[in-house]
C-alpha positions as CSV (number, residue, x, y, z in Angstrom):
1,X,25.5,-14.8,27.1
2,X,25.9,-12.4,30.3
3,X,25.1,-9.0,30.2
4,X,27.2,-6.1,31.7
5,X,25.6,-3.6,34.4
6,X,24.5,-1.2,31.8
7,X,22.9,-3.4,29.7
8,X,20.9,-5.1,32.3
9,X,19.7,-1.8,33.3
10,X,18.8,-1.1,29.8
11,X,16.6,-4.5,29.6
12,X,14.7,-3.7,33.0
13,X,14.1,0.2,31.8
14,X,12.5,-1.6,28.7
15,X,10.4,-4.4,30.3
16,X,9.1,-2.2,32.8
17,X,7.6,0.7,29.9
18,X,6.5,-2.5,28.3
19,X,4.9,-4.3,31.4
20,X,1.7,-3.0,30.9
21,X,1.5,-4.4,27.0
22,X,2.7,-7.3,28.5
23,X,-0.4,-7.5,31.0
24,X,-2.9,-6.5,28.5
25,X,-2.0,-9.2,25.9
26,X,-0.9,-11.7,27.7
27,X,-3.2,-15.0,26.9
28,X,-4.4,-13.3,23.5
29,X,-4.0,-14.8,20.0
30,X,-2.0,-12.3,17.6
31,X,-2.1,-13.0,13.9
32,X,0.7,-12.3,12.1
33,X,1.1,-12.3,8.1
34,X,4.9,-12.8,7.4
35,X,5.9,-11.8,3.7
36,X,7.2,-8.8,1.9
37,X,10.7,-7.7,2.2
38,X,10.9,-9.2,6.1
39,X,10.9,-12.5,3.6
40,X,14.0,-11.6,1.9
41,X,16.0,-9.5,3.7
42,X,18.5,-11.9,6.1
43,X,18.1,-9.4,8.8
44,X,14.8,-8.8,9.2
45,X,14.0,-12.2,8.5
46,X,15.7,-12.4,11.9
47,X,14.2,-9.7,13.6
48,X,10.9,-11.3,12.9
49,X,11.7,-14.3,14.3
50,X,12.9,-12.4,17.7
51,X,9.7,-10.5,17.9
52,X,8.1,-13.8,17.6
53,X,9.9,-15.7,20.3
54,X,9.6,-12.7,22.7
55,X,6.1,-12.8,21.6
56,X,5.3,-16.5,22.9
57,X,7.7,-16.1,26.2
58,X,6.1,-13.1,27.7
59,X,2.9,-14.9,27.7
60,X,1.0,-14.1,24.4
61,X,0.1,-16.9,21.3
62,X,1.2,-15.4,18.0
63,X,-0.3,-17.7,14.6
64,X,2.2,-17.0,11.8
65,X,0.8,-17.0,8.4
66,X,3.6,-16.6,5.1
67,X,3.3,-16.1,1.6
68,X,6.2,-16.8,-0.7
69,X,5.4,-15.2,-4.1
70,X,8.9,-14.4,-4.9
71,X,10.1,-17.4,-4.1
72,X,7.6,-19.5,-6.3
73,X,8.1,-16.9,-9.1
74,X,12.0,-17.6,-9.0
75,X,11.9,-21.7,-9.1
76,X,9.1,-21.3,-11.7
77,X,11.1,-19.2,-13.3
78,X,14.6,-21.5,-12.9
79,X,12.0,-24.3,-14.1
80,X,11.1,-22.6,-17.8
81,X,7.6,-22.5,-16.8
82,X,5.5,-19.7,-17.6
83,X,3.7,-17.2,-15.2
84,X,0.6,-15.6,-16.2
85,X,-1.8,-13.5,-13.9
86,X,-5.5,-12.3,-13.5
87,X,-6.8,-9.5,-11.7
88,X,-3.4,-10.0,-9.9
89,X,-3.6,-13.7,-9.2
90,X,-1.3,-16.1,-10.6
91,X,-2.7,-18.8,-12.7
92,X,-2.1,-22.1,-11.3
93,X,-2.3,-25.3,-12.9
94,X,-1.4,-28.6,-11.7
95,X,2.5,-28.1,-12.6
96,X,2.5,-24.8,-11.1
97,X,0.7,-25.9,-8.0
98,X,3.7,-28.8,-7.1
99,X,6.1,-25.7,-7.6
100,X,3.4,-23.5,-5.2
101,X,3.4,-26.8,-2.2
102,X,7.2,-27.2,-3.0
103,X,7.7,-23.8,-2.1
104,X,5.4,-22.9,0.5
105,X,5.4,-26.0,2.5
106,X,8.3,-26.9,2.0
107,X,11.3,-24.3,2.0
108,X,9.7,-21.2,2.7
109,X,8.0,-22.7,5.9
110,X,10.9,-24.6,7.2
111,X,13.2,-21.7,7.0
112,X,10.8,-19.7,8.9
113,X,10.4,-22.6,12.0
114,X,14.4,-22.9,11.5
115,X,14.6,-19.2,11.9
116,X,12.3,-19.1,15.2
117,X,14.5,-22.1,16.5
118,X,17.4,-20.3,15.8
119,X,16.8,-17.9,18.2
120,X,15.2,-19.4,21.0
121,X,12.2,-20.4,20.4
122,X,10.0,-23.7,19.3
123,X,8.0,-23.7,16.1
124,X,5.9,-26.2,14.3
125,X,5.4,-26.2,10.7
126,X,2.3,-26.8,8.4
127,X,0.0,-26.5,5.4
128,X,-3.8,-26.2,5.6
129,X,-3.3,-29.6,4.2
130,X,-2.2,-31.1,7.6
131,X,-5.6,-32.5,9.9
132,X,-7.6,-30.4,7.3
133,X,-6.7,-27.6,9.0
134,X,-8.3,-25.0,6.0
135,X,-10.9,-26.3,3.7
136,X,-10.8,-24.4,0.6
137,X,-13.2,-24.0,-2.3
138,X,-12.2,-23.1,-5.6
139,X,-12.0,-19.3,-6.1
140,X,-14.1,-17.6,-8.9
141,X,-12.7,-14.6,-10.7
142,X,-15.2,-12.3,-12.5
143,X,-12.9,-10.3,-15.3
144,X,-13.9,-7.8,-17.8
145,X,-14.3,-9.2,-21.0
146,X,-13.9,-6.2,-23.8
147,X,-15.0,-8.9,-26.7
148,X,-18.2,-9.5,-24.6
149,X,-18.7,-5.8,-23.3
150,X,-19.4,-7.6,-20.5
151,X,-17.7,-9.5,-17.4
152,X,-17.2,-13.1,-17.6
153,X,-16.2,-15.8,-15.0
154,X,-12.6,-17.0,-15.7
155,X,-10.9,-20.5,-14.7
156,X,-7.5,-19.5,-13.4
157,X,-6.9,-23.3,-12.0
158,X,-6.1,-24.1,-8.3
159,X,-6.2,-21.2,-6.5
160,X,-8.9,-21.3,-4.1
161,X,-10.9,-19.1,-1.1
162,X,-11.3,-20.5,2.7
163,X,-13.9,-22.1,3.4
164,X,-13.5,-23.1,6.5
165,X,-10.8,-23.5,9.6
166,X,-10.9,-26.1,11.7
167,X,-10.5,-24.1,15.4
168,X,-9.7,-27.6,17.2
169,X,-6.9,-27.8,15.1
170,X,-5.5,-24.1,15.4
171,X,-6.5,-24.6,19.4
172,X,-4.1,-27.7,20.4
173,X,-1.8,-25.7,18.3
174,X,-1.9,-22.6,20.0
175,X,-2.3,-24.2,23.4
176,X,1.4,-26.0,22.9
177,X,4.4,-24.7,23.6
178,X,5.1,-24.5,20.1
179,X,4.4,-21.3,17.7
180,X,2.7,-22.7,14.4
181,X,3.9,-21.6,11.0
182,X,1.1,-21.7,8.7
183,X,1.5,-22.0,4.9
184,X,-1.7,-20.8,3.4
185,X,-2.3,-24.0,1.2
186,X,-6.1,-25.3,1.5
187,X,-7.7,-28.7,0.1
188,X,-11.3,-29.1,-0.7
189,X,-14.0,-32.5,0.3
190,X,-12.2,-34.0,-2.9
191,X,-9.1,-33.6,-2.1
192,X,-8.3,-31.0,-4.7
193,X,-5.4,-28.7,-3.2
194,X,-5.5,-24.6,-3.7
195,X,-3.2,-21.8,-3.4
196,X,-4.5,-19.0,-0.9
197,X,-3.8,-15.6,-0.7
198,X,-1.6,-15.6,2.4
199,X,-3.2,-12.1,3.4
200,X,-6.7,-14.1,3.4
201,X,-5.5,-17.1,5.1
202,X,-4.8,-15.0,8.3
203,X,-7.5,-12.8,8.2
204,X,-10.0,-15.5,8.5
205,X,-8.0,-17.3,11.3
206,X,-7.5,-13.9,13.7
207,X,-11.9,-14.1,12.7
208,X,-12.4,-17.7,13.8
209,X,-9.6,-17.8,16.9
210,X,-11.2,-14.0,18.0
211,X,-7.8,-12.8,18.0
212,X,-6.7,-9.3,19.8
213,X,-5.1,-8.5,16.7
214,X,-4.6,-9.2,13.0
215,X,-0.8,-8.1,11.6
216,X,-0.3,-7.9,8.0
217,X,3.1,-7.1,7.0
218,X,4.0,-5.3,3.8
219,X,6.1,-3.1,1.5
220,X,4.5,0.4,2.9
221,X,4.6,2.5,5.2
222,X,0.4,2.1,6.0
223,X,-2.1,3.3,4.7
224,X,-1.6,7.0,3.1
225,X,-4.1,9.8,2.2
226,X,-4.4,11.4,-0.8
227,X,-0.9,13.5,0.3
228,X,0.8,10.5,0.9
229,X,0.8,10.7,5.0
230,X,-0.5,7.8,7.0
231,X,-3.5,7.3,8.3
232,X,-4.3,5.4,11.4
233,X,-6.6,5.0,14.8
234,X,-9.6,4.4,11.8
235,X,-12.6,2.9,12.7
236,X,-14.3,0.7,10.3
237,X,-16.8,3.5,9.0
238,X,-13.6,6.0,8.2
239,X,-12.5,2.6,6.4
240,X,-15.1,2.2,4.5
241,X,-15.9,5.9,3.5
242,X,-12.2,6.0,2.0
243,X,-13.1,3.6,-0.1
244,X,-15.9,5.7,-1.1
245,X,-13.9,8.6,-2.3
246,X,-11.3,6.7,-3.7
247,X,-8.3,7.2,-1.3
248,X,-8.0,3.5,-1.0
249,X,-7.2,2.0,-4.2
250,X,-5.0,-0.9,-6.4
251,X,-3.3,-3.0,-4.4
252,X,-3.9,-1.9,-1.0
253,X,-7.6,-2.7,-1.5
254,X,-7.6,-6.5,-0.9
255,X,-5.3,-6.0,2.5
256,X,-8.0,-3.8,3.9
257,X,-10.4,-5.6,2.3
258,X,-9.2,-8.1,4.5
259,X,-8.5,-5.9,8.1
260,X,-12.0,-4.9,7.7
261,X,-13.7,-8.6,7.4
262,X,-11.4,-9.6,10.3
263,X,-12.4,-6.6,12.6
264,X,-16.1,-6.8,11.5
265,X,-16.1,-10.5,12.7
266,X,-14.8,-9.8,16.1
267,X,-10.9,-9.0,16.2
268,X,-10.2,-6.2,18.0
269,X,-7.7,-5.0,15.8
270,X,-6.0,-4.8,12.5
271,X,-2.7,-3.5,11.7
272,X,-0.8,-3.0,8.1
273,X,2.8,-2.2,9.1
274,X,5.7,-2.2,7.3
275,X,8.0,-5.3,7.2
276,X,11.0,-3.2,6.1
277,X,11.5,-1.7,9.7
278,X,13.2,-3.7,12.4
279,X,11.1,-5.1,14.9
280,X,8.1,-3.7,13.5
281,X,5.8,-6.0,15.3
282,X,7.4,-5.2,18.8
283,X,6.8,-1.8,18.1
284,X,3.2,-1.8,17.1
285,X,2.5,-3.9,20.2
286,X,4.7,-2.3,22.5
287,X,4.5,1.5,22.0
288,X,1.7,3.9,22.3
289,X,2.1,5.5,18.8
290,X,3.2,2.1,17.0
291,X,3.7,2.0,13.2
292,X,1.5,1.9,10.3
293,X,-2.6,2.0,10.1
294,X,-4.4,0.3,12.9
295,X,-8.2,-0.1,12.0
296,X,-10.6,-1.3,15.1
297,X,-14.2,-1.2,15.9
298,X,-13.5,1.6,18.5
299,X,-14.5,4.7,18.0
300,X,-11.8,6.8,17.4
């Protein structure tokens, strides 16, 4: 492909506003969460994938991390078998969990590394199966039992916490040529296998690799006030005091939840953007104003 005078002029107006960026994170991990509607949608599957390879050739290491809820609902779904969910978790016995590796590890992750190769770049696919890269531990869910007036600990089968990540694993990784695609799917010292939340999974790897910043996308626009504008440029006490007076509730309280742990253990930063825009990663990293809620230890 050749590009015409204008175009080329276009390009070099770009890369020079972005030089800078390009200085600053060039060498620095970037942690990426891959899911939502970026998943789904054809095009912005592909947009991601550009921002990715762009990404890796300028200089910097991005660490993809996917979910694939959807995806295992449908097939469990196609396969008569039931879905039931706790505190928002999906149950997962041994029949769903072969549906949950079939999925994540296998179609969901390939498309993704097929996606990235499709446009220009190289990617390497795993589980947190593969060299023990994430050792799990089963996860405990505390529920509210109105029979006991209490709450009780429930068994909701092979879903499981991190426990661990191997860094030598992540480092020789990193330090290819290759961008790794990471499904979040942990093991423990027996051998038992867990699902992970996906939003977990890369918080705790941007925390171990110290990575410049922590991406989760989503559904949203960010994180909104109580009249629905977003917020951003919070520090980690701002965080916390919204959760305080309730402005941060439901779903959106595990993701920061998770932003927070990550920038508390040394990230510089953590962003929840929204998947559904175009390039949304090159535009957080690349402009001054970006997209969505950035949270950092800075003060603001």
């Amino acid at each position: 492909m050749s590009l015409n005078r204008e175009s080329a002029l276009n390009v070099a107006e770009v890369l020079t506003e972005a030089l800078p960026y390009i200085q600053n994170f060039s060498g620095r991990t970037v942690v990426v969460k891959f899911g939502g509607n970026a998943m789904v949608d054809p095009a912005l599957h592909e947009s991601f994938a550009r921002d990715v390879v762009l990404m890796k050739l300028v200089g910097m290491n991005p660490v993809v991390v996917h979910g694939g809820g959807p995806q295992i609902g449908k097939l469990l779904e196609k396969l008569n078998i039931q879905s039931h969910f706790i505190n928002g978790m999906r149950v997962t016995d041994s029949q769903t969990m072969d549906v949950v590796e079939m999925v994540l590890g296998g179609s969901v992750n390939k498309e993704i590394v097929s996606s990235i190769s499709r446009n220009g770049g190289k990617a390497i696919g795993v589980t947190g199966k593969d060299g023990g890269l994430i050792q799990a531990r089963k996860l405990k869910v505390n529920r509210y039992s109105p029979e006991l007036g209490a709450s009780e600990i429930v068994d909701i089968g092979q879903v499981g916490e991190v426990e661990k990540i191997d860094t030598a694993v992540l480092k020789v990784l990193i330090g290819s040529d290759f961008i790794p695609v990471i499904a979040p799917i942990g093991v423990d010292s027996a051998g038992n296998t867990y699902n992970i939340n996906a939003d977990l999974v890369a918080g705790k790897i941007a925390e171990v690799m110290q990575a410049e910043k922590l991406m989760l996308l989503t559904n949203v626009a960010g994180l909104l006030d109580k009249d629905g504008k977003i917020l951003t440029g919070l520090s980690t006490p701002q965080v916390d005091a919204l959760i305080e007076d309730g402005t941060i509730t439901g779903g959106m309280l595990p993701k920061i939840a998770c932003a927070l742990d990550a920038v508390k253990g040394g990230v510089s930063s953590a962003h929840i953007i929204d998947g559904r825009v175009p390039h949304a990663v090159l535009l957080e990293i690349f402009t001054d104003v970006g997209i969505g809620t950035l949270i950092s230890n800075r003060t603001p």
